[in-house]
Structure formats: structure tokens, C-alpha cells
PyMOL Python script that loads the backbone (N, CA, C, O; Angstrom):
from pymol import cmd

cmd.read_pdbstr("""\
ATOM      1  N   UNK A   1      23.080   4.031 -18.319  1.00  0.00           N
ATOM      2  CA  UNK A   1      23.477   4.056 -16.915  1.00  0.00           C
ATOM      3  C   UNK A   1      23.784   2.656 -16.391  1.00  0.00           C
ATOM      4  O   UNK A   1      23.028   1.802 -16.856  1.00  0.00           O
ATOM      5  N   UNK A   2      24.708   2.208 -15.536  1.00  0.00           N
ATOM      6  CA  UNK A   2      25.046   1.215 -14.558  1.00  0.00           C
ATOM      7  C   UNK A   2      24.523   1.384 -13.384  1.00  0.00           C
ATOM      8  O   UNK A   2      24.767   2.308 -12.608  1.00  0.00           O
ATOM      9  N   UNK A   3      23.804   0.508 -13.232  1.00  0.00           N
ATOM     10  CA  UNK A   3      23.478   0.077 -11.508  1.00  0.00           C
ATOM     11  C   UNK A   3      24.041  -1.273 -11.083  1.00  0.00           C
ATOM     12  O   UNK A   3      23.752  -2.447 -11.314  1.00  0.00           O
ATOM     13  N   UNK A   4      25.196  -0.466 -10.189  1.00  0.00           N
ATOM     14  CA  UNK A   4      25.714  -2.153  -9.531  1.00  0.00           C
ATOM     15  C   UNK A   4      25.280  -2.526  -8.185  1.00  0.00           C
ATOM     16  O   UNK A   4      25.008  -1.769  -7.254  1.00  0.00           O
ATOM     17  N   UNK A   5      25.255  -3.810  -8.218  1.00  0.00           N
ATOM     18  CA  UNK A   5      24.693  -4.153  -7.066  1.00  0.00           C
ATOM     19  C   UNK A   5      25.737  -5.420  -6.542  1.00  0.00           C
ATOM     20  O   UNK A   5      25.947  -6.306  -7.371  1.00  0.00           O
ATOM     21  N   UNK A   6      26.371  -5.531  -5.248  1.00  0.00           N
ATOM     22  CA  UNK A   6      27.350  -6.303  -5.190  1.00  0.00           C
ATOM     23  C   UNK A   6      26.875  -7.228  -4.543  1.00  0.00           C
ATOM     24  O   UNK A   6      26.015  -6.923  -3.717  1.00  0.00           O
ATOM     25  N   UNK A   7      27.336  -8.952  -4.711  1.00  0.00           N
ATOM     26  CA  UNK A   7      26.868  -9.679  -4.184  1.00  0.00           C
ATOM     27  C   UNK A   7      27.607  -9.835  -3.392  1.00  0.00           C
ATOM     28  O   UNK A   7      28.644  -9.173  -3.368  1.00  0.00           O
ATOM     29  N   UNK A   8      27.207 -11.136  -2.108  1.00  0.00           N
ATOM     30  CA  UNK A   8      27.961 -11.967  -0.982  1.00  0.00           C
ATOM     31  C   UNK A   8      28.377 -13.148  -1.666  1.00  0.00           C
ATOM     32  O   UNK A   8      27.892 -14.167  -1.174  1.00  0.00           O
ATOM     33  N   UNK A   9      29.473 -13.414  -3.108  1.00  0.00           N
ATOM     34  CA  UNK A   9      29.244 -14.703  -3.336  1.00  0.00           C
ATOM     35  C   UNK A   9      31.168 -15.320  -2.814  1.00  0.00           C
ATOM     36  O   UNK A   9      31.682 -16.248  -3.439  1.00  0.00           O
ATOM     37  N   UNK A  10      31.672 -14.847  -2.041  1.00  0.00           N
ATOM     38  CA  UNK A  10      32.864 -15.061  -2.008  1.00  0.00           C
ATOM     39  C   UNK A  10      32.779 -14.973  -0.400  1.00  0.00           C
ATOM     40  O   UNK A  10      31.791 -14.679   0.272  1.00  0.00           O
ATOM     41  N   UNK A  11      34.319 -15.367   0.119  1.00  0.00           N
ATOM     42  CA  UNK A  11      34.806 -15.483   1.416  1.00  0.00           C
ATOM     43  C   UNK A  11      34.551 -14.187   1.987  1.00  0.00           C
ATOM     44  O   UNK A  11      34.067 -14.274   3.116  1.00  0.00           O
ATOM     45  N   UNK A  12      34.715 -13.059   1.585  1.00  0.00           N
ATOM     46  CA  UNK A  12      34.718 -11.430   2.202  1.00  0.00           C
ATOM     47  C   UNK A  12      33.459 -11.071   2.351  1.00  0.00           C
ATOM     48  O   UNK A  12      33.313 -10.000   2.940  1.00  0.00           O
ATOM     49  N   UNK A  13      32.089 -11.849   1.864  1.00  0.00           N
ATOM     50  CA  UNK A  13      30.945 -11.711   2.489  1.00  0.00           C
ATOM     51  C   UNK A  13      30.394 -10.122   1.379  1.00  0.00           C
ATOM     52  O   UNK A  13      29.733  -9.181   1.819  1.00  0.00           O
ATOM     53  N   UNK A  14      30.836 -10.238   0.139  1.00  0.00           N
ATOM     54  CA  UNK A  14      30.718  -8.578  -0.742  1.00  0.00           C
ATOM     55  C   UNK A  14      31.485  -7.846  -0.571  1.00  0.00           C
ATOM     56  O   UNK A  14      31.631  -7.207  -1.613  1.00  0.00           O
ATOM     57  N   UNK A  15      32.215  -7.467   0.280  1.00  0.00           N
ATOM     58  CA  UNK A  15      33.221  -6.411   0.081  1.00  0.00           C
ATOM     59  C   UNK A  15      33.955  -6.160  -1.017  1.00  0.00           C
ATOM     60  O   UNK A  15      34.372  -5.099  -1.482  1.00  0.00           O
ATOM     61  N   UNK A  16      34.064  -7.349  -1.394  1.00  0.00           N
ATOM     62  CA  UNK A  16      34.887  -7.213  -2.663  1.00  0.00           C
ATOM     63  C   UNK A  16      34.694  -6.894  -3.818  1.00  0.00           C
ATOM     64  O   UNK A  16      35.525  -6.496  -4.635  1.00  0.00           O
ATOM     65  N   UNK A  17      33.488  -7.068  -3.958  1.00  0.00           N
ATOM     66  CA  UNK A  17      32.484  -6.389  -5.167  1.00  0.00           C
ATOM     67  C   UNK A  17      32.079  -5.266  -4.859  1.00  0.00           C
ATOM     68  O   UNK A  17      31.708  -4.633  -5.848  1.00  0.00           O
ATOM     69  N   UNK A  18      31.983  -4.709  -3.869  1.00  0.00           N
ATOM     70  CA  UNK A  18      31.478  -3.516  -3.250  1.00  0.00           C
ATOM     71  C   UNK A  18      32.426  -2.772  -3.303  1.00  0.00           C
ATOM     72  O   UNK A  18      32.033  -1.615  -3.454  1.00  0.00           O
ATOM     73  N   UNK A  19      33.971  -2.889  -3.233  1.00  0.00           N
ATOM     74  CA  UNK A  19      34.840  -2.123  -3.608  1.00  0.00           C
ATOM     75  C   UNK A  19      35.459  -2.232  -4.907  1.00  0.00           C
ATOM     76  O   UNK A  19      36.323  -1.360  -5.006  1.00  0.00           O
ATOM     77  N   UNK A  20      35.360  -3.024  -6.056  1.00  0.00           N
ATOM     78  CA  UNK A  20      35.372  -3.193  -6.939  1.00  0.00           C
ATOM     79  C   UNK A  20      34.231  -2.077  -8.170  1.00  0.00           C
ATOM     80  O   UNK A  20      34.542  -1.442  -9.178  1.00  0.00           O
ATOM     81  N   UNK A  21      32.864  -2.271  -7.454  1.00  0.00           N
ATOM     82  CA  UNK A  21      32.459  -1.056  -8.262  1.00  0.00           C
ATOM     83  C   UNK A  21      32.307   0.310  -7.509  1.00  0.00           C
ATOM     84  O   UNK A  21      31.438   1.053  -7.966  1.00  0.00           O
ATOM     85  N   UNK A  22      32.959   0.720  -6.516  1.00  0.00           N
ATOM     86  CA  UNK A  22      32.947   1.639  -6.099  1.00  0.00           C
ATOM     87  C   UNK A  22      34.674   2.734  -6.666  1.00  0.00           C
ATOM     88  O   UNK A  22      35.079   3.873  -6.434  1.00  0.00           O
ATOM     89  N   UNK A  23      35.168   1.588  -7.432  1.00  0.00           N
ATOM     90  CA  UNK A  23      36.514   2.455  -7.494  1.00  0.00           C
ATOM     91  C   UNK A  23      36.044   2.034  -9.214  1.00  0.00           C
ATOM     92  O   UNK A  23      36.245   0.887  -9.615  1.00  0.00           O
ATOM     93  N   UNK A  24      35.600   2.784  -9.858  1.00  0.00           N
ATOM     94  CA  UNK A  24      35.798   3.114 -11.559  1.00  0.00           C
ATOM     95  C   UNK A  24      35.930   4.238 -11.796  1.00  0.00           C
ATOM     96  O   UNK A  24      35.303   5.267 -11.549  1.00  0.00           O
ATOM     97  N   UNK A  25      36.946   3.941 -12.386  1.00  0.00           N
ATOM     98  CA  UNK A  25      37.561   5.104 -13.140  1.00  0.00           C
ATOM     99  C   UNK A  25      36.620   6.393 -13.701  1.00  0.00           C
ATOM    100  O   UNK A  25      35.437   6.054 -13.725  1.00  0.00           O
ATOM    101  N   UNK A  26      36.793   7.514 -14.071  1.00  0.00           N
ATOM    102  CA  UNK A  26      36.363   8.821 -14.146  1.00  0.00           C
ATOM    103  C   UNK A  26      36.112   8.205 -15.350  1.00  0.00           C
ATOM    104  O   UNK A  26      36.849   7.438 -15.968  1.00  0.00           O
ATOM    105  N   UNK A  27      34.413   8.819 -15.788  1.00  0.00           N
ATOM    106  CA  UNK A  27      34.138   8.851 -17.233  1.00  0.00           C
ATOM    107  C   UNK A  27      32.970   7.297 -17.089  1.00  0.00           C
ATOM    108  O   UNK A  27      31.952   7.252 -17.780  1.00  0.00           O
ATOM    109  N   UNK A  28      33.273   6.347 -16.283  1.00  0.00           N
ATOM    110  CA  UNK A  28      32.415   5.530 -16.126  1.00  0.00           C
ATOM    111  C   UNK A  28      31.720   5.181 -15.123  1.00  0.00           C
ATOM    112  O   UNK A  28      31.953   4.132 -14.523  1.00  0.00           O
ATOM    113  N   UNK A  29      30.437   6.282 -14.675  1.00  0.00           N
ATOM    114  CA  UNK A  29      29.784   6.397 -14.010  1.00  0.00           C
ATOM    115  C   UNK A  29      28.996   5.241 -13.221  1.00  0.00           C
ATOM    116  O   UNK A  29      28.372   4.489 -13.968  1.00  0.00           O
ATOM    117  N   UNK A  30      28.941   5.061 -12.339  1.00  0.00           N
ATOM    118  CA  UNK A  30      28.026   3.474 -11.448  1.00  0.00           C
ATOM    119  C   UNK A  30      26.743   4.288 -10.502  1.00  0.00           C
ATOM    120  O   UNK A  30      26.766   5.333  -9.852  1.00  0.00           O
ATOM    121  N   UNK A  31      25.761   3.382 -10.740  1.00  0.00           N
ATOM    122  CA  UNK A  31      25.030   4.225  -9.201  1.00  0.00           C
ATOM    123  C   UNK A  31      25.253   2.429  -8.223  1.00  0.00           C
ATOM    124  O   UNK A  31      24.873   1.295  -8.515  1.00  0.00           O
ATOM    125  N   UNK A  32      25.650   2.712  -7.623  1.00  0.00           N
ATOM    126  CA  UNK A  32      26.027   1.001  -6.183  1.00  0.00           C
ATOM    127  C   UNK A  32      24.823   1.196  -5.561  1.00  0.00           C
ATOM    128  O   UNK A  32      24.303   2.256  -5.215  1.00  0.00           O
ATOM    129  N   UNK A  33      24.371  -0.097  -5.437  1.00  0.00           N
ATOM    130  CA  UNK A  33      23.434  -0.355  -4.244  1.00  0.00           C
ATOM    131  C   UNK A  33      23.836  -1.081  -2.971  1.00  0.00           C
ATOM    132  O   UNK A  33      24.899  -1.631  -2.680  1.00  0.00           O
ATOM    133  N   UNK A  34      22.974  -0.970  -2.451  1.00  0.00           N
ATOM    134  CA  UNK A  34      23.583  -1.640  -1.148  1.00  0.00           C
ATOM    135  C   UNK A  34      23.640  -3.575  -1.444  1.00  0.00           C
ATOM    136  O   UNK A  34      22.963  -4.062  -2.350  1.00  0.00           O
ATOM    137  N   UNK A  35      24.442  -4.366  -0.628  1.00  0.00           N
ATOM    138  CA  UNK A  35      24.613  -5.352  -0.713  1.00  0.00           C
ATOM    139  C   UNK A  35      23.212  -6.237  -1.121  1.00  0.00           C
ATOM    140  O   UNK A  35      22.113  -5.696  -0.997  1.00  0.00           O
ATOM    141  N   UNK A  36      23.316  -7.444  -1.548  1.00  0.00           N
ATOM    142  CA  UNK A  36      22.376  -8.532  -1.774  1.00  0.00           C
ATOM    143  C   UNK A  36      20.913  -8.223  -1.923  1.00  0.00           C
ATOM    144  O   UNK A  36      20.764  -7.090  -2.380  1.00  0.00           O
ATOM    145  N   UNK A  37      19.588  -8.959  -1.652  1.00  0.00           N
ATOM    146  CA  UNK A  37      18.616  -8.831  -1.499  1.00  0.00           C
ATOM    147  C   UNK A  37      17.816  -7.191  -2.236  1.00  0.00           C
ATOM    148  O   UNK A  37      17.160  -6.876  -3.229  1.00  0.00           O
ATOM    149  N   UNK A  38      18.672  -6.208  -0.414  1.00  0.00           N
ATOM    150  CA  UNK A  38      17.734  -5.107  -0.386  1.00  0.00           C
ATOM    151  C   UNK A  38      18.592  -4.262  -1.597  1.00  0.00           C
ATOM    152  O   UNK A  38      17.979  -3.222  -1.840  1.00  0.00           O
ATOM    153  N   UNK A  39      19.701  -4.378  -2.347  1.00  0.00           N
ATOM    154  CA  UNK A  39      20.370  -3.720  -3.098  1.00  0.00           C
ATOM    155  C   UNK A  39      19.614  -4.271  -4.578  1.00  0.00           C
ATOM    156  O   UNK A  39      19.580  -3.595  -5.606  1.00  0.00           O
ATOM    157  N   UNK A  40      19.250  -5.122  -4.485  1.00  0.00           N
ATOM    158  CA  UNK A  40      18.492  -5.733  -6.094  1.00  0.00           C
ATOM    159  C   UNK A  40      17.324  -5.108  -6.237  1.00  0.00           C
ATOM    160  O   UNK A  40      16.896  -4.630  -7.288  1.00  0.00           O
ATOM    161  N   UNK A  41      16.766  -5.104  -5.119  1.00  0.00           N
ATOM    162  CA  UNK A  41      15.612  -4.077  -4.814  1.00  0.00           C
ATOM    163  C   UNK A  41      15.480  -2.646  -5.122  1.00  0.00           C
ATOM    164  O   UNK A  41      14.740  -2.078  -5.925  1.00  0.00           O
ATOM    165  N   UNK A  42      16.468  -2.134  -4.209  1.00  0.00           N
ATOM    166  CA  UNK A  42      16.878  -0.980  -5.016  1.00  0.00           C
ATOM    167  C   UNK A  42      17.037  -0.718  -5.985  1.00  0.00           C
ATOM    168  O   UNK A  42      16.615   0.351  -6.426  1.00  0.00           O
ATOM    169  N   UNK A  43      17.917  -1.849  -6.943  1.00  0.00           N
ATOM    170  CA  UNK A  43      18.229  -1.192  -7.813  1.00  0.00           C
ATOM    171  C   UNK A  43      17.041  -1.087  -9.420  1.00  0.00           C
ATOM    172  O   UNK A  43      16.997  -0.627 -10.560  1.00  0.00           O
ATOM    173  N   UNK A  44      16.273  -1.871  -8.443  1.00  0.00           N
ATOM    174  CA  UNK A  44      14.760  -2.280  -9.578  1.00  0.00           C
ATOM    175  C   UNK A  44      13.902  -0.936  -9.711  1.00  0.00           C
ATOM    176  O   UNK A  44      13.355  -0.547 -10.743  1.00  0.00           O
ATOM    177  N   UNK A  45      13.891  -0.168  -8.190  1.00  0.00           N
ATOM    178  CA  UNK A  45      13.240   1.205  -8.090  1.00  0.00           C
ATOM    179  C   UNK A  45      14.223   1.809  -8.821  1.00  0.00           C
ATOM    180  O   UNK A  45      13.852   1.624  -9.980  1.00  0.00           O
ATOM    181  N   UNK A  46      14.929   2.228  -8.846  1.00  0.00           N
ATOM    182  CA  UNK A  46      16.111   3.244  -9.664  1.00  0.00           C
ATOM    183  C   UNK A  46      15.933   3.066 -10.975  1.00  0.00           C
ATOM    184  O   UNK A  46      15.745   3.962 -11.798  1.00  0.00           O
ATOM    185  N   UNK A  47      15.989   1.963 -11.170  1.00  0.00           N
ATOM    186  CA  UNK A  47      16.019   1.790 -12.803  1.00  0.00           C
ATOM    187  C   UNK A  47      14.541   2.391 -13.413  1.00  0.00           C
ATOM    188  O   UNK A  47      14.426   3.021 -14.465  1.00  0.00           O
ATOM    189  N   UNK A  48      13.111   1.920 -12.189  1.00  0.00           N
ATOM    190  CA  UNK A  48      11.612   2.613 -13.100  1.00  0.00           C
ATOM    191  C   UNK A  48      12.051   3.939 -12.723  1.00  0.00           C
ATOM    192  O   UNK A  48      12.213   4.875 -13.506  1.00  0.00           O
ATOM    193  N   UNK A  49      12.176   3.952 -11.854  1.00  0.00           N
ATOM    194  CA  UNK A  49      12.186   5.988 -11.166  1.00  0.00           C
ATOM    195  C   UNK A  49      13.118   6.646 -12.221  1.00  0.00           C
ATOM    196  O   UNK A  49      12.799   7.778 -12.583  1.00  0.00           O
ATOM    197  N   UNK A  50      14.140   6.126 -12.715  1.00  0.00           N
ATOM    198  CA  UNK A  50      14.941   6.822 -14.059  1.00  0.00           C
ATOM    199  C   UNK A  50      13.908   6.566 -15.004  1.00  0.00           C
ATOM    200  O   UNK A  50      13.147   7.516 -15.190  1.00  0.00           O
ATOM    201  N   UNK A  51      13.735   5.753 -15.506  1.00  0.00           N
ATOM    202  CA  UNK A  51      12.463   5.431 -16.666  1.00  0.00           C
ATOM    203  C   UNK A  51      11.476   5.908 -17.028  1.00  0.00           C
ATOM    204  O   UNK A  51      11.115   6.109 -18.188  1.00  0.00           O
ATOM    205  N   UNK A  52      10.418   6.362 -15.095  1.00  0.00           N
ATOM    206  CA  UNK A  52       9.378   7.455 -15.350  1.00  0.00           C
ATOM    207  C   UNK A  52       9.534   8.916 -15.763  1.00  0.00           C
ATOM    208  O   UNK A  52       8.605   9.587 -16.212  1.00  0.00           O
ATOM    209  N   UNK A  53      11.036   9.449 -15.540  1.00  0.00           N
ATOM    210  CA  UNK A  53      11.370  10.209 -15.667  1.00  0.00           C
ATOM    211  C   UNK A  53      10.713  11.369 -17.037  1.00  0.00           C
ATOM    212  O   UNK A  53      10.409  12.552 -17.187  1.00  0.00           O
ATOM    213  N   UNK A  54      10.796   9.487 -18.172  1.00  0.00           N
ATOM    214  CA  UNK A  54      10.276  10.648 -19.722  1.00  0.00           C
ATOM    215  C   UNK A  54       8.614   9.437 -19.614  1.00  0.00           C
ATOM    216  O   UNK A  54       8.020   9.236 -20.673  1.00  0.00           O
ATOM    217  N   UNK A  55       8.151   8.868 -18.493  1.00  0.00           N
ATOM    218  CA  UNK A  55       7.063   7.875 -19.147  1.00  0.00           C
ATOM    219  C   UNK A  55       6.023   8.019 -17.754  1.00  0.00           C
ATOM    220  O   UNK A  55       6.270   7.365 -16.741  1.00  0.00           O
ATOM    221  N   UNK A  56       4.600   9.141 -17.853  1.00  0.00           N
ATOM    222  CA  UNK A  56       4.205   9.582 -17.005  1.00  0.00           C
ATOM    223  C   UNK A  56       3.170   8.686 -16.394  1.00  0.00           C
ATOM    224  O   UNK A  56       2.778   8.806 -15.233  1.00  0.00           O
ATOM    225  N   UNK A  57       2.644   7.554 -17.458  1.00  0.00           N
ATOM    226  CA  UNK A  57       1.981   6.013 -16.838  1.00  0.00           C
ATOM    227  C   UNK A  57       2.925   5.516 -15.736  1.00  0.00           C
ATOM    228  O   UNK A  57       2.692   4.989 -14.648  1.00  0.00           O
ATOM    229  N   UNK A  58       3.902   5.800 -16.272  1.00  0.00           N
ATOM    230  CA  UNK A  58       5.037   4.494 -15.416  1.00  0.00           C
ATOM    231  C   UNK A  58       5.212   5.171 -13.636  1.00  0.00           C
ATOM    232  O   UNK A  58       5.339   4.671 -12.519  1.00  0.00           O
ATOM    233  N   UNK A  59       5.102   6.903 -14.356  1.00  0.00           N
ATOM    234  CA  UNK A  59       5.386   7.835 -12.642  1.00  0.00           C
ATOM    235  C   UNK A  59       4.365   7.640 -12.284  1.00  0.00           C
ATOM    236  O   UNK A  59       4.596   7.041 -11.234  1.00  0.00           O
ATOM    237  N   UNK A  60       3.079   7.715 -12.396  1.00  0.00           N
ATOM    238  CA  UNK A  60       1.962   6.995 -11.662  1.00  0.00           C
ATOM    239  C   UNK A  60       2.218   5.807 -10.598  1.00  0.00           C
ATOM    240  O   UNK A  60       2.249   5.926  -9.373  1.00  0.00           O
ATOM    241  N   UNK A  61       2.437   4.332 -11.554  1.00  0.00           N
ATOM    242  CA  UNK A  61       2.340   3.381 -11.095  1.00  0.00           C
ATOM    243  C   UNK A  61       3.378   3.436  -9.984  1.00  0.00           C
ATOM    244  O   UNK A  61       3.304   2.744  -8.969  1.00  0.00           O
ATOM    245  N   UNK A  62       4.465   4.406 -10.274  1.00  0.00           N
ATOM    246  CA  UNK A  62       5.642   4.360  -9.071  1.00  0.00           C
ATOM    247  C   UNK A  62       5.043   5.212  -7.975  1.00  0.00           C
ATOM    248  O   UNK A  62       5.527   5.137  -6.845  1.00  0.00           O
ATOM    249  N   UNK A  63       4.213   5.868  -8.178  1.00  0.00           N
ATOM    250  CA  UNK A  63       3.990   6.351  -7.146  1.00  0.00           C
ATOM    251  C   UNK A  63       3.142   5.617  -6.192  1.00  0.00           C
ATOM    252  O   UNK A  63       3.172   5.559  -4.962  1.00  0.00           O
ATOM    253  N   UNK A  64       2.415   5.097  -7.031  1.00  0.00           N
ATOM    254  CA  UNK A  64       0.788   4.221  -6.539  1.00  0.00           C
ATOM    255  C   UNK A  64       1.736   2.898  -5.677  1.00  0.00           C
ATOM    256  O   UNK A  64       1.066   2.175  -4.940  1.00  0.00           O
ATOM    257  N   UNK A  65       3.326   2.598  -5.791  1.00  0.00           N
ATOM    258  CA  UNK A  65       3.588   1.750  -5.258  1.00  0.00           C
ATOM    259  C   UNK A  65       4.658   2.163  -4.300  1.00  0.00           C
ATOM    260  O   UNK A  65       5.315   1.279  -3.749  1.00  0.00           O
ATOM    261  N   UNK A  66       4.882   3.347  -4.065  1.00  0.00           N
ATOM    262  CA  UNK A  66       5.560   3.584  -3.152  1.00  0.00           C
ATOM    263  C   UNK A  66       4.800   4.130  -2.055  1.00  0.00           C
ATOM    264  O   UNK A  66       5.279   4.151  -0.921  1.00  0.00           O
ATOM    265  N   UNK A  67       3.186   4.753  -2.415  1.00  0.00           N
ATOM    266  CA  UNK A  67       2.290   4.727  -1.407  1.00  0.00           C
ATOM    267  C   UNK A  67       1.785   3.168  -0.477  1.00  0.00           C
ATOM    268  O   UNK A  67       1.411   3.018   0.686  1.00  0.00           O
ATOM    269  N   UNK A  68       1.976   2.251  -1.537  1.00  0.00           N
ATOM    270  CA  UNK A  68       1.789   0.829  -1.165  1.00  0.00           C
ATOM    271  C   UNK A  68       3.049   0.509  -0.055  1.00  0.00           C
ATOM    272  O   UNK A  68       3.016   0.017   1.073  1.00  0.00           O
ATOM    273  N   UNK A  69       3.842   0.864  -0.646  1.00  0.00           N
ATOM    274  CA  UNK A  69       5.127   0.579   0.798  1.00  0.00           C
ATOM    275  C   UNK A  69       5.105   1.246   1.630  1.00  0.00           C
ATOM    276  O   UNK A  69       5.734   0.681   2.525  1.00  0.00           O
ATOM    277  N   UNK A  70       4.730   2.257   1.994  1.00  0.00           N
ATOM    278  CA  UNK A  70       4.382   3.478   3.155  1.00  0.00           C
ATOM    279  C   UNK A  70       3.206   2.888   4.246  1.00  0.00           C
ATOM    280  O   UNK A  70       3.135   2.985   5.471  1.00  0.00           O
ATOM    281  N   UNK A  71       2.431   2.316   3.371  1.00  0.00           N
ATOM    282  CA  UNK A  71       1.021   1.807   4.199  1.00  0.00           C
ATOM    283  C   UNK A  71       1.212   0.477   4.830  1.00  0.00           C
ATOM    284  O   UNK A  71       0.358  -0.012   5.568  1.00  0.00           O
ATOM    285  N   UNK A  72       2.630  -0.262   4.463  1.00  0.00           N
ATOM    286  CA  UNK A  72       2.813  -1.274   4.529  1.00  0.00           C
ATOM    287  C   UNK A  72       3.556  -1.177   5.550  1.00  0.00           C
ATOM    288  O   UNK A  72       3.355  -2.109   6.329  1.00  0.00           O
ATOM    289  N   UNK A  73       4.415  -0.373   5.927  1.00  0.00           N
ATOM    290  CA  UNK A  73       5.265  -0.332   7.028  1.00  0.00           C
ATOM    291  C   UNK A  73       4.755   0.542   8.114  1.00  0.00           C
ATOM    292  O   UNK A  73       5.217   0.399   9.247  1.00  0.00           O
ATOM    293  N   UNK A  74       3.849   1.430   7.872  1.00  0.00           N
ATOM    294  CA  UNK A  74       2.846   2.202   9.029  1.00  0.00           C
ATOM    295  C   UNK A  74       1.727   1.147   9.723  1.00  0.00           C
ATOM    296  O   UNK A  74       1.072   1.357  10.743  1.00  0.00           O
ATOM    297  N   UNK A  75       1.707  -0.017   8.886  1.00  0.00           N
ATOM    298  CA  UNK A  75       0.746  -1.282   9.207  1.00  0.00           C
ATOM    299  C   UNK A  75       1.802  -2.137  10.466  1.00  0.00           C
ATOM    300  O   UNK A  75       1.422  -2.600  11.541  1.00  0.00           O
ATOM    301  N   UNK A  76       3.463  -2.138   9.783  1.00  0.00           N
ATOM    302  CA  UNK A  76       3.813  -2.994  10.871  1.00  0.00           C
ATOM    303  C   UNK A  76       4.001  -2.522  11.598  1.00  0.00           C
ATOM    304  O   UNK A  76       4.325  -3.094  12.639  1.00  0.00           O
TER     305      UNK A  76
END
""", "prot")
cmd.dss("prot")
cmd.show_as("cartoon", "prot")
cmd.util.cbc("prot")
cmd.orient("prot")
């Protein structure tokens, strides 16, 4: 699988990468994240959350840390 994640490293601020992997051709599948930072982020959960899929230690720990982000933002 591809996970793209487009950066801000040009004048258009990402767009251009953002439409760059949003137009591939049939047969070569992308999952896009959102721009910079929170898109790297993303794309770090996607990649374990596909992973735990066959590895039931790993769905644990994803879970045990997405309860950690829940408590974290009900805190702020």
C-alpha cells in the first residue's frame, strides 16, 4: 500500500503535491493524507491500524493509544 502525504515545500503552499497524488492512474492505489505535520501523523496511524489488522499485540497497543488521545483532548 501507498500512503501519501503531501508536503508545503514549494510556492503553492502543497497543492501541488496534493494534486499530484490525488490524480494516479487506475491500478495504483494511494491512501492521501492531509497536508504536513497532521498528515504524517496520520499517516503513522494508518500504516499500525493496517498492520494490527493480522498482529493482535499491535491492536492492543493501538487501542491503548487511541484511548490515550481521547483522554487527552477531553482534558483540554
Amino acid at each position: 500500500p501507498v500512503i501519501a502525504v503531501p508536503i508545503d515545500a514549494t510556492s503553492l503552499n502543497g497543492l501541488d503535491a496534493l494534486l499530484a497524488m490525488v490524480q494516479m492512474p487506475a491500478g495504483i492505489p494511494v491512501a492521501t493524507m492531509a497536508l504536513g505535520k497532521a498528515g504524517a501523523r496520520n499517516a503513522g496511524l494508518f500504516a499500525v491500524q493496517m498492520l494490527a489488522a493480522g498482529d493482535d499485540d499491535l491492536a492492543g497497543r493501538l487501542t491503548a493509544f487511541r484511548k490515550q488521545m481521547a483522554q487527552g483532548v477531553e482534558e483540554k
